[in-house]
Structures are given as C-alpha cells and as structure tokens.
C-alpha positions as CSV (number, residue, x, y, z in Angstrom):
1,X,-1.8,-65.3,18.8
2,X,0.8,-67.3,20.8
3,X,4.2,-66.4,20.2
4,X,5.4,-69.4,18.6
5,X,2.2,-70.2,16.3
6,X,2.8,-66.4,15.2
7,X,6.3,-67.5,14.3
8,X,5.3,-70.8,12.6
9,X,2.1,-69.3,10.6
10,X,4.7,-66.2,9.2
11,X,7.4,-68.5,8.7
12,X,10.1,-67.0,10.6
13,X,13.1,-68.9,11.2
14,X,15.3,-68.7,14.4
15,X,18.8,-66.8,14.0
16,X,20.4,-65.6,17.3
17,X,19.3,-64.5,20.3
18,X,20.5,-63.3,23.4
19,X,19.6,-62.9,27.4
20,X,20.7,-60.8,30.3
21,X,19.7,-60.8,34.2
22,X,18.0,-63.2,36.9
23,X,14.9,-62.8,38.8
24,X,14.8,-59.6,36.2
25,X,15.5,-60.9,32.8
26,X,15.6,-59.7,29.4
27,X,16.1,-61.1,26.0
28,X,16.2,-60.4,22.3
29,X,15.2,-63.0,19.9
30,X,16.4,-62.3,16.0
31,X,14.5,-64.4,13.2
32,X,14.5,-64.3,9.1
33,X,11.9,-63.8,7.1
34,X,12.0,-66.0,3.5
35,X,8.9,-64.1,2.6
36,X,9.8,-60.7,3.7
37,X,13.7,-61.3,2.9
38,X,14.2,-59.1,6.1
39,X,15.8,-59.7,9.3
40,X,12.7,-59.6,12.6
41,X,13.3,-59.1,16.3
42,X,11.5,-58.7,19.5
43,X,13.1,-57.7,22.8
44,X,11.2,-58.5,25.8
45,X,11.7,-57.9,29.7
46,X,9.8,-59.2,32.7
47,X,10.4,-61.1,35.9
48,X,10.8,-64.5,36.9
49,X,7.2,-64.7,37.2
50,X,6.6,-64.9,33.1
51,X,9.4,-66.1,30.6
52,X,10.1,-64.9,27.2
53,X,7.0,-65.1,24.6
54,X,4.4,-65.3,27.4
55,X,2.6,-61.4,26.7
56,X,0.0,-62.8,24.3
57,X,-1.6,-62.2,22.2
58,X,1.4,-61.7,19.4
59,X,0.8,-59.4,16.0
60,X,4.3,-59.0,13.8
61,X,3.6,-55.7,14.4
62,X,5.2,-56.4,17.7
63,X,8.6,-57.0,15.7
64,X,11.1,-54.4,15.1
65,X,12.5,-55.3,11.7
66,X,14.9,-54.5,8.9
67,X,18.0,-56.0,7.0
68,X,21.4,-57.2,8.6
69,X,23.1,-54.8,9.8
70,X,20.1,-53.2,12.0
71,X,18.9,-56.6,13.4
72,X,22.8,-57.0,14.1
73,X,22.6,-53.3,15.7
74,X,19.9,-54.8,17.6
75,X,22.1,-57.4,19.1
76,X,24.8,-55.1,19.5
77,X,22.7,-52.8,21.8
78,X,20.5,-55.1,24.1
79,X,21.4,-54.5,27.4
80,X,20.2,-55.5,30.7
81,X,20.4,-53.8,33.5
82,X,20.3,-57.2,36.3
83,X,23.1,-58.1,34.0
84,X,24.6,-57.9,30.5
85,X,25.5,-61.3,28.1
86,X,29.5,-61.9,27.9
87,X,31.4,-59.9,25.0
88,X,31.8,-64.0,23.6
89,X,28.1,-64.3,24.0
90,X,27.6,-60.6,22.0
91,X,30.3,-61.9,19.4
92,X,28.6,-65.5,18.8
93,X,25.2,-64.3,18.5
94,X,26.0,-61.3,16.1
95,X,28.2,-64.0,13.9
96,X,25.6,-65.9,13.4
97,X,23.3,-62.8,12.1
98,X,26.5,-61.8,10.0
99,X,27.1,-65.1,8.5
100,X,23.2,-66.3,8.4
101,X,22.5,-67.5,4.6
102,X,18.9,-67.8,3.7
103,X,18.0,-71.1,2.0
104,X,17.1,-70.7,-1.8
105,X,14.4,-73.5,-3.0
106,X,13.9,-73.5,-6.5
C-alpha cells in the first residue's frame, strides 16, 4: 500500500519529523496512533533519485513503535551521515513529541 493511504486507512496522525543530507538524504517521520494509543515511526534513507515514502508497497509492520519517550529516543538518535538536522531542529521536533496531546472525542 502507498505510504500515505497506509497512514490514512490506520489513522495515524502526523507529529514531528526530521531530515538530514542532500543528494543522500534521510528522514524520520513520527505519527500517533488514536487506536493503538502508541507513538509510530519510520526512518528511511535513499538518494535524490526517490524521496521519502516512495519504497512501496507499505505494511505497519514497517513502523518501529512504542510510547513517548522511545519515539522521542527515536528523534533524539537519527542521524545522517551527508548531514545531521540543527540542535534547534532536534529540540523543535522532539517538543512537539513531548508536548503532543491526543484528542479525546467522546
């Protein structure tokens, strides 16, 4: 399935995310779970020739998940090797993991 439909269809939602490099990128994408009530991530790598969410077909067993302080761990420990996010970049994205507040619907 196609990245995004995967996303849709499970109803994950868009938290942080970060991205290192150039012609050799990288990137980490963190998402929550209402259903699961667990944090999901996927960290992919390629070259300028693909972009981010272009390996299909997708299966959330592709994810590596688990609650807020490892998908903040996550964060915390992407690097890239063509070249790392800024510490404000690091410190932004993981905020918004720390400080992320599920909607509750009644």
């Amino acid at each position: 399935m196609n990245l995004y439909n995967l996303i849709e269809a499970e109803g994950l939602v868009p938290v942080a995310g970060l991205s290192g490099g150039g012609y050799a990128w990288g990137r980490i994408e963190v998402y929550y779970s209402p259903r699961a009530s667990r944090f999901y991530w996927l960290h992919e790598s390629g070259c300028s020739c693909y972009h981010f969410g272009d390996a299909e077909p997708y299966s959330l067993g592709d994810f590596s998940d688990g609650d807020r302080a490892a998908a903040i761990g996550a964060l915390k420990g992407f690097s890239h090797y063509e070249g790392d996010p800024s510490k404000e970049e690091y410190d932004r994205e993981t905020a918004k993991v720390r400080d992320y507040r599920p909607e509750v619907t009644a």
